[in-house]
Structures are given as C-alpha cells and as structure tokens.
N, C-alpha and C positions, 0 to 999 in steps of 0.2 A: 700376333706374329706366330708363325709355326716352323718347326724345324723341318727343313727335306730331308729326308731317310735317307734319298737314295745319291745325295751330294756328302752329308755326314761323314762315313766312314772315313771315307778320303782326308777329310777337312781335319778330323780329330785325328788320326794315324799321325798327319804331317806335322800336325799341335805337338803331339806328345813328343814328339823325336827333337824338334827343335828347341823350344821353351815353354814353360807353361801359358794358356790362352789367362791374361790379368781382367778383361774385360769381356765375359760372353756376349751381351748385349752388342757390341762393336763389334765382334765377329759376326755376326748374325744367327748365334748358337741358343738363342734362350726360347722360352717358350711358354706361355700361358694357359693355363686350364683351370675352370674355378672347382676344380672336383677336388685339388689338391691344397694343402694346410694352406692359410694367408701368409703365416710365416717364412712359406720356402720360396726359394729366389732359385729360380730354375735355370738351369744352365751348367757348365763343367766342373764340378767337383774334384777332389787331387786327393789321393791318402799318400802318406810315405808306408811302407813295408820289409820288416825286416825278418828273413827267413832263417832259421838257426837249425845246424845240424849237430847231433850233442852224442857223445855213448850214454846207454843208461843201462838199466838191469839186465835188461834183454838183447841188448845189443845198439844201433842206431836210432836214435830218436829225431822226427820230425816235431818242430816248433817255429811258430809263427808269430808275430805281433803284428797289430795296429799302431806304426807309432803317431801318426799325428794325420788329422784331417782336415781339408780347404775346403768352406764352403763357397758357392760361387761368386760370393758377394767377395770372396777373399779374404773371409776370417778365418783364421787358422788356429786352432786345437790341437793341444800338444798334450799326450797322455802320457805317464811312464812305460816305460817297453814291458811292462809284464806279457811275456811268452805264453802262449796259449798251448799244450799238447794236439798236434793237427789242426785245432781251430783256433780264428779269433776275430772278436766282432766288437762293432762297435754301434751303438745306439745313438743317434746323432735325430734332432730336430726337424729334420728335412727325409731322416729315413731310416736305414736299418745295412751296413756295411758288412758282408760277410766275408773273410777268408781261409780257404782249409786248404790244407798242405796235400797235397800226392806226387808222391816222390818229389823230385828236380822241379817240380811248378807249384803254383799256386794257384788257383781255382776261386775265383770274385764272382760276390753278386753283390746287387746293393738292390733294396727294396723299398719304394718307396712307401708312405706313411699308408698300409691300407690299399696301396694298388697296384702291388704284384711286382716282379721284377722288371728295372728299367732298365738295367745294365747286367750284363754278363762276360767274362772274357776268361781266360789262362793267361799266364804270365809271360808263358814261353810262346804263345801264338801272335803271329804279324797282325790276324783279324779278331776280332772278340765283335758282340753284339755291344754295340757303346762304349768300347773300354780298352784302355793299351796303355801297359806298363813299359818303363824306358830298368832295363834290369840290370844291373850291374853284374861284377868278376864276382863270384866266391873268394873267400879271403883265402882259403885254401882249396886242396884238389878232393874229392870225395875221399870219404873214411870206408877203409876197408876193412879196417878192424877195429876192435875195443883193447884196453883203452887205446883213444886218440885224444887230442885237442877240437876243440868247436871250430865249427864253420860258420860263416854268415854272409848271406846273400840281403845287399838293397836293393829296393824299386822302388819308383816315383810313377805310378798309374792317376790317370783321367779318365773320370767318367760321366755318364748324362746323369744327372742329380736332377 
C-alpha cells in the first residue's frame, strides 16, 4: 500500500481538526517500505505540546515541552513536562521528534530512523509538509513586561510517522 501525496494533505488537515485518526490502516493512511526499522508501524503519529512563556534574567523566555507521544499503533507515552529553553526533543523507536520555539509558534520536524525528515510543519500554519497542530488560547495575553506570571500554550499535532 502507498500513501497519495497529493490526496494526504487534505485528508490529515481534516483529521486533525475533527478527532484524532484511531486506525491509519482503515483510513488508508499507512504505508510500507522495508528500508525502514521492522519495528515501526507507519502511519499518523500525535505528540501533545506545551508552549511556556516565563520572565527570566533577561527578560521573556521561550520554553517548550514534549509532553506525551502516540505511536501509530496507538501506544501512548507520557513523559514529565520537563521544559526545554527554545528546544525539545524526543527520541522515540520509530524516529527522532524535534520542537523549537520562534516566538508565537513552534517549529516541528520528526525524523525518521536514518531517513531524513518525513514531516515538517509550524504550529500557527493551516499547511505543514505532513503535519497540523489543533492549538489552543494562551492562558494569558503576552507579557510585556518583567516580572509577570507564566503563560501556556497547548497542542495536539499529527504527523506521517
């Protein structure tokens, strides 16, 4: 089975916005290649994201977590929110989850084991190359000065794994 490129974007866009896909195989979202681990079950992946805006020495601080990621099989991994300064990654069996903060968005790639980027997106973009976060309110309004109180921003992003 192979996945159409040029049907995808649409299909996963609609995914994210509605409910997560529980079963890629029954979408017709999976796809095989023996180039890639035995291990990995190919199909749409999910991380949760939580964006944190903090004061520090210097004034506004961006920070990031990985909190938890869905493989496509539907096992789900839950780590502690340890905040990352602009970046935070997560090492996962199937690949390599990157996110770094620039300003108001976040900035995803996911690598898979050894074969280069499969997905790519921004957080604040309706299009990403494989990837669309559903992103929630800020709990507050941006900090305009120091001291303030934290902010935090969540997302629930999908992507081709």
């Amino acid at each position: 089975m192979h996945i159409n490129l040029l049907a995808f974007p649409a299909t996963l866009m609609g995914a994210a916005v509605a409910t997560p896909i529980q079963d890629p195989a029954a979408a017709g979202l999976t796809t095989n290649s023996t180039a890639l681990s035995e291990r990995m079950i190919h199909g749409i992946c999910g991380a949760h994201i939580i964006s944190k805006d903090m004061c520090g020495d210097s004034g506004v601080e961006y920070w990031v977590t990985i909190r938890s990621f869905e493989y496509a099989d539907g096992t789900k991994w839950v780590k502690h929110p340890v905040f990352g300064h602009n970046t935070c990654d997560w090492d996962t069996d199937t690949g390599y989850l990157l996110a770094t903060r620039a300003g108001e968005r976040v900035k995803f790639e996911f690598y898979t084991d050894g074969h280069g980027i499969a997905s790519s997106w921004n957080s604040n973009d309706a299009e990403g190359h494989f990837g669309h976060c559903g992103v929630g309110d800020w709990t507050t309004g941006p900090i305009d000065g120091c001291p303030a109180a934290d902010r935090y921003q969540g997302m629930d992003c999908q992507f081709i794994c």
